[in-house]
Structure formats: structure tokens, C-alpha cells
C-alpha angles and dihedrals in degrees: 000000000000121000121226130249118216117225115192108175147115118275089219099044101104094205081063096052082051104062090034087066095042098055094038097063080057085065086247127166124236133199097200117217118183104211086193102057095020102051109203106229130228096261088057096042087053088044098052091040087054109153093349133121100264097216096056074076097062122102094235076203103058115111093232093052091059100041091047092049090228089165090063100030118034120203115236114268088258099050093044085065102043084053104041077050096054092033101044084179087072091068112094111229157272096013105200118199130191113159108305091337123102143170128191118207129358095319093161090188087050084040098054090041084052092054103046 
């Protein structure tokens, strides 16, 4: 049996698009999550940085990350995620899950690891 991969992204974030394409043609399924209209929470956000380096999960390209100056000031790890919950748009994405395996962004080798 397959496992599935989930897929949290925004329909209209063409670097998600992207990276659907890219693992569908590898006949991978997906488990579709739309961060727009399904907000993760902070428990989840918390849950899915785990032991990461929260701010490998901030979009570098967001508006509020840069007005904000996030690059050269980080937001601690709890208000990151009260932020990316409230911003979904902070979020860099796709995030791709399989497991405990995850890539952020169009990454095409952890694409192609995720879809073996």
C-alpha cells in the first residue's frame, strides 16, 4: 500500500503547483490540504516544526516577513507560530509530508525521495 503524501499548499501558489505536478506524474498520492481556507493551528504548526529550525518554515517572500525584517530579526519560535497560524502566507510552501520526512518549497531531489 501506498503511503500517503501529505500536500499542504495554496491552490493559487505557483511554486505549489509546481511541486503537485511534479509528484503526480510520479503517480503519488496526495492527501490535499488548503492552508488558505484550512488554517493549520498552532498545535499543528508546533507539531509539524518539531525539533526544526522554525524559521526554515518562514516564506523569505512574504510581505510581512519583510516588513517586519524577520531575516535580520527572527521571531521567537512561539510567536512564529502564532504568526505563520494567523498569516497562513508566512508559511513557506508546499510543505510536503511523508512520515517524518518533509520538504519546504520545490526541492525536485527531496521530491523525488519523498515519492519513492
Amino acid at each position: 500500500m501506498k503511503v500517503k503524501i501529505k500536500f499542504l499548499q495554496k491552490p493559487s501558489c505557483t511554486t505549489c503547483r509546481k511541486a503537485k505536478a511534479f509528484l503526480e506524474k510520479r503517480k503519488a498520492e496526495l492527501d490535499l490540504r488548503d492552508l488558505g481556507k484550512d488554517r493549520l493551528s498552532v498545535e499543528e504548526l508546533d507539531e509539524l516544526i518539531g525539533k526544526r529550525d522554525h524559521r526554515m518554515f518562514l516564506n523569505t517572500r512574504n510581505e510581512l516577513y519583510r516588513t517586519r525584517e524577520m531575516g535580520q530579526n527572527p521571531p521567537s519560535r512561539d510567536e512564529a507560530l502564532k504568526l505563520m497560524a494567523s498569516e497562513p502566507n508566512l508559511i513557506r510552501r508546499p510543505v510536503v509530508l511523508r512520515g517524518s520526512d518533509i520538504v519546504l518549497g520545490y526541492d525536485e531531489e527531496a521530491l523525488k525521495r519523498i515519492a519513492k
